[in-house]
C-alpha positions in Angstrom: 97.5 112.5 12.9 97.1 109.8 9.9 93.6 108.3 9.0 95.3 105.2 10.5 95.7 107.0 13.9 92.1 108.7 13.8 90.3 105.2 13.9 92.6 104.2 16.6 92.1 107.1 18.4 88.3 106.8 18.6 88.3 102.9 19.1 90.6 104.0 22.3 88.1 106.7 23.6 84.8 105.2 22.5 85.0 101.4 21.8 83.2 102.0 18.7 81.0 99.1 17.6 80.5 97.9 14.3 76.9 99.9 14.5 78.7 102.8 15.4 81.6 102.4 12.4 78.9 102.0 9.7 77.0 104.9 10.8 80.3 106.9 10.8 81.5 105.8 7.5 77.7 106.5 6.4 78.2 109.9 7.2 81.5 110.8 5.6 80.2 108.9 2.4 77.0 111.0 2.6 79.1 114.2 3.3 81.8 113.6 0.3 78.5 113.6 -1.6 77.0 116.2 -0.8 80.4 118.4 -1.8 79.1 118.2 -5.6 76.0 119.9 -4.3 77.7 122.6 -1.8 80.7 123.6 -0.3 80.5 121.8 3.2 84.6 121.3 4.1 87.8 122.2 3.0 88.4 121.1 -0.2 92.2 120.4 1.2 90.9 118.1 4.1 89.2 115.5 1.5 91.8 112.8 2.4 91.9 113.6 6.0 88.6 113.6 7.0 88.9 111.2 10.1 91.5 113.1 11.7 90.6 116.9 10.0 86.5 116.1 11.0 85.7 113.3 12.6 88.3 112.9 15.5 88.7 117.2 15.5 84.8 116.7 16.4 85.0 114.0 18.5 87.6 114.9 21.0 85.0 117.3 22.4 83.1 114.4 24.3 85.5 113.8 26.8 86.1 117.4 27.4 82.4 117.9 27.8 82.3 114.5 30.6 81.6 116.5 33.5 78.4 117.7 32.2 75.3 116.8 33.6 72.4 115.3 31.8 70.4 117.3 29.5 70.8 118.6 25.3 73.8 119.6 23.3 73.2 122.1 21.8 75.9 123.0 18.3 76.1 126.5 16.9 76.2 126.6 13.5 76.4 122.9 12.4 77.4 123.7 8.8 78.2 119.9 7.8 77.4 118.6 11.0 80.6 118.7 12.4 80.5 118.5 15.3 77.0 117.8 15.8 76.4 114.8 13.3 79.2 112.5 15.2 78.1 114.1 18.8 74.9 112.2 18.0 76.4 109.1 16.5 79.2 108.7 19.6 76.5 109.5 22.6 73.2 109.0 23.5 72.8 112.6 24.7 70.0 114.5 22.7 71.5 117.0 20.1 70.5 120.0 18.5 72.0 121.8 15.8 71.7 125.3 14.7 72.0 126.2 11.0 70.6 129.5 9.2 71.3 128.1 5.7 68.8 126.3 3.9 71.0 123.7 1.6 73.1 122.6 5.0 69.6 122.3 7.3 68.0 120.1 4.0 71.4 117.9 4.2 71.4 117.5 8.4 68.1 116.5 7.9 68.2 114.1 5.4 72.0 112.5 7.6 69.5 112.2 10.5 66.7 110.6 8.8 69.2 108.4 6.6 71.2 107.3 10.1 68.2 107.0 12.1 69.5 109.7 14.8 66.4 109.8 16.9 67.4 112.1 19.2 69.1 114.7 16.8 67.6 117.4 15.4 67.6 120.7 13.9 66.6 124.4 14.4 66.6 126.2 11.2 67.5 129.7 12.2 69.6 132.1 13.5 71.7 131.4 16.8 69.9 134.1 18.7 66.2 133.5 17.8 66.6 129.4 19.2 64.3 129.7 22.1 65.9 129.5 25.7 67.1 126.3 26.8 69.5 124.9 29.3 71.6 123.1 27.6 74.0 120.4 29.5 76.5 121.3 26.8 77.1 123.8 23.8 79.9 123.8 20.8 80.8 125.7 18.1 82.9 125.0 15.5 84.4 127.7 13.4 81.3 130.1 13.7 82.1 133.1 15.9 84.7 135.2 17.8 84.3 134.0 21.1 82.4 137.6 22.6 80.2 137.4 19.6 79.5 133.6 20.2 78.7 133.9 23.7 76.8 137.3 23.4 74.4 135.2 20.9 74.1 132.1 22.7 74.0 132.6 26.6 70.2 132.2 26.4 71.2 129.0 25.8 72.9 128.0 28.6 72.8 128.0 32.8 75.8 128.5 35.2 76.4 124.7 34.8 76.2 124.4 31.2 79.5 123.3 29.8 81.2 125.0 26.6 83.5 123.1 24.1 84.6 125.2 21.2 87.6 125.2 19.1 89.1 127.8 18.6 92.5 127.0 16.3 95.5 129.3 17.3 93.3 132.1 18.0 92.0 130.6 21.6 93.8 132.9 23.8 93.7 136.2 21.6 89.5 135.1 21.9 90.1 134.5 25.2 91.4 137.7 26.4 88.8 139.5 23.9 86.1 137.9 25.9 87.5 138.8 29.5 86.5 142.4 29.0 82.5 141.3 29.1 82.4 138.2 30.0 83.5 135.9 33.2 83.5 132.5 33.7 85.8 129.2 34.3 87.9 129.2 31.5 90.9 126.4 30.2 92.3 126.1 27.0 93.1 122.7 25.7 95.1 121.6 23.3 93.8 119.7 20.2 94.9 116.2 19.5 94.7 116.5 15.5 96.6 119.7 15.5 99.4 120.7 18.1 98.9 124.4 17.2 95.2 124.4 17.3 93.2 125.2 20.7 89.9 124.2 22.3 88.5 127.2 25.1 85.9 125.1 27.5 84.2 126.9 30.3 81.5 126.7 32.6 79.6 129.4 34.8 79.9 131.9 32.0 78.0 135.3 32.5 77.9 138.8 31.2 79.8 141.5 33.2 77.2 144.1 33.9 79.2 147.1 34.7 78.3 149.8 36.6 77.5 153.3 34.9 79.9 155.9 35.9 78.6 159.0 36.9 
C-alpha cells in the first residue's frame, strides 16, 4: 500500500474531516519528533508511516464495529499506535497501557497537545490496570497471544471484543492459545500487508481443567 493509497483508504472508511487530517498529520509530525528522543518505530517504516502505522492501526475500527459501547482499552501503547489514532478516528473513550516512562511522558504530552479528551493513560504494567470491562481491547506487537490474554482478561467480559495483530504468526498464536484458552476466534487478513494477520475474538475464557487423580 503507497502513502497515496493510505489516505484513500481512510477517507473511504472514515470520511475524515479536515479536523480529523490535522490532528493526524499532528501526530505523525509529533511522533517523527520524538524519534531523536527515543526509539518509537522502525527506523525502515519512516517513509511509510500512513500505511506501516496509521492505516495498520486504523483497520482495527471496523473489525471492532460490533462492539458495544464502553472503553478501549490498548496494551502496551508504545508510540500510540494503535491507541493515539483509535482516539483521533472515534469518539469511544481510550486507554492506553505503557510501563515505560519516556513513551507514557510522550502519550501524554500527544493527548494534551491534540486535545484528546477522552484518552488517557495508565502508567504500569498490563496486569496491575485495575479490572474493567472494556467494550474493546488491542495490542500491537506486545505479547504472544497466551501471554497477552493471561495478563489482560481482567480486562475484559464475555462480550468484550479483541483486535490484535498478530503478523504471520496469527495462527501458530492461535493454536498456542487453544490449549488454555477458548473463545470465538477469526483471523483476518491485514490490508497494509497480505502476509500479515489480525486474531479478533470475543467470549474469551481460561480453560480450567480438571485435576486428574
Amino acid at each position: 500500500m503507497t502513502e497515496e493509497e493510505a489516505r484513500a483508504w481512510l477517507d473511504q472508511q472514515f470520511d475524515v474531516s479536515r479536523e480529523t487530517w490535522e490532528r493526524l498529520e499532528a501526530y505523525l509530525a509529533l511522533l517523527l519528533a520524538e524519534m531523536e528522543q527515543q526509539n518509537l518505530i522502525a527506523e525502515s517504516t519512516r517513509p511509510h508511516v500512513w500505511a506501516r502505522h496509521i492505516v495498520d492501526s486504523a483497520q482495527l475500527i471496523p473489525l471492532a464495529a460490533k462492539a458495544g459501547e464502553g472503553q478501549w482499552i490498548d496494551l502496551g501503547s508504545g508510540a500510540g499506535l494503535p491507541g493515539i489514532v483509535v482516539a483521533i478516528l472515534t469518539d469511544r473513550p481510550v486507554q492506553m497501557v505503557e510501563s515505560r516512562r519516556k513513551r507514557i511522558d510522550f502519550l501524554n504530552g500527544v493527548i494534551e497537545h491534540l486535545g484528546l479528551a477522552r484518552a488517557s493513560v495508565f502508567g504500569g504494567r498490563v496486569e496491575t490496570v485495575p479490572v474493567a470491562q472494556a467494550a474493546v481491547i488491542s495490542a500491537r506487537a506486545y505479547a504472544p497471544l497466551p501471554r497477552l490474554l493471561e495478563s489482560a482478561v481482567h480486562l475484559s467480559t464475555e462480550k468484550t471484543v479483541w483486535v490484535l495483530p498478530k503478523g504471520r504468526n496469527a495462527q501458530n498464536e492461535l493454536e498456542a492459545a487453544s490449549r488454555s484458552w477458548q473463545g470465538v476466534f477469526h483471523v483476518e487478513r491485514s490490508v497494509t500487508d497480505a502476509d500479515s494477520a489480525i486474531i479478533v475474538a470475543h467470549a474469551v475464557k481460561s480453560v480450567r481443567r480438571k485435576a486428574r487423580g
